[in-house]
RODO-2510 file (C-alpha; in nm, 4 decimals, decimal comma):
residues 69
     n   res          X          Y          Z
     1     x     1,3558    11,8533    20,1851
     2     x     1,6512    11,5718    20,1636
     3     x     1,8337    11,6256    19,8262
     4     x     2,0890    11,3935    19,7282
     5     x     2,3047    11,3452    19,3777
     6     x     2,4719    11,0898    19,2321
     7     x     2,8140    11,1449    19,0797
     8     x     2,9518    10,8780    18,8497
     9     x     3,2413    10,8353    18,6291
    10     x     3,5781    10,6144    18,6569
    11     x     3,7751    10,9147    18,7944
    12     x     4,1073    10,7413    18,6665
    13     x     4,3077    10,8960    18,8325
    14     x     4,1106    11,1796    19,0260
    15     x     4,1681    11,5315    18,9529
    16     x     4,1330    11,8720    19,1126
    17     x     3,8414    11,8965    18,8358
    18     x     3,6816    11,6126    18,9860
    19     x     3,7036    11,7423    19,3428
    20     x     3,6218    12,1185    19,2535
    21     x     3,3144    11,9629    19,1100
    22     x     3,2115    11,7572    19,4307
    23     x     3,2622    12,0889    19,6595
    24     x     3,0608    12,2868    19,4495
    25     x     2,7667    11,9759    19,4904
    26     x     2,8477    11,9979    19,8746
    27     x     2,6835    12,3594    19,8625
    28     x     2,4005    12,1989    19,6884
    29     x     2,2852    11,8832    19,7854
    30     x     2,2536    11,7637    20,1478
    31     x     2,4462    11,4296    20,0336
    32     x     2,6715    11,3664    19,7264
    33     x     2,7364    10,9911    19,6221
    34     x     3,0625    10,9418    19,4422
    35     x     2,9854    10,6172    19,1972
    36     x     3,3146    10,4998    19,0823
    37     x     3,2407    10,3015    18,7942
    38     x     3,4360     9,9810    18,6127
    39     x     3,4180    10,0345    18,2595
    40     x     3,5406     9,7149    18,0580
    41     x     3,6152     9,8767    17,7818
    42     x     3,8827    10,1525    17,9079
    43     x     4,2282    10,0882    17,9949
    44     x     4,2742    10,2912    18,3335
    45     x     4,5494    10,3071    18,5046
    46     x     4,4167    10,2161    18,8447
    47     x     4,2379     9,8824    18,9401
    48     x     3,8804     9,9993    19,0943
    49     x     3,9830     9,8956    19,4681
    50     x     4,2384    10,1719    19,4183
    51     x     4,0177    10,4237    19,2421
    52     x     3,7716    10,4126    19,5335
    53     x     4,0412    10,4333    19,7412
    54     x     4,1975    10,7483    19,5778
    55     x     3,8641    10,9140    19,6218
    56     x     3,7814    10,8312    19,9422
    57     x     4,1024    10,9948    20,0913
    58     x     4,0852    11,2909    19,8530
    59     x     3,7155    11,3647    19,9543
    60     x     3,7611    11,2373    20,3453
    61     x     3,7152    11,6003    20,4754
    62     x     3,3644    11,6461    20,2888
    63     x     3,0935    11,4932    20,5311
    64     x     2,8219    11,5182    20,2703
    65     x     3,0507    11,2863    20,0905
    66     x     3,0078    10,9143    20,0371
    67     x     3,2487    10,6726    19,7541
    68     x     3,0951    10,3666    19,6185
    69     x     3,1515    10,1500    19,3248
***
């Protein structure tokens, strides 16, 4: 069986919480999806283009991995 999992949050800025959390998914599921969300009512510090961009190069060695907003 194919098991995926959906990850969301704004991850502004990413932390090693955030990643310790999508390796220990990795072991899990057969695919993780990152959803970087845009939430109008925070003030991040990081447009979304950047936060997906931030995650994509801190999670480009997991292959199970995939970042979307």
């Amino acid at each position: 069986m194919y098991t995926k999992a959906i990850y969301p949050g704004t991850f502004d800025p990413v932390t090693n919480g955030h990643i310790d959390i999508i390796k220990r998914a990795c072991r899990i599921f057969d695919k993780i999806i990152v959803a970087v969300a845009d939430n109008k009512d925070k003030n991040t510090m990081f447009d979304l283009q950047k936060r997906v961009e931030l995650m994509k190069k801190a999670t480009r060695n997991l292959e199970k991995v995939e970042v979307a907003s």
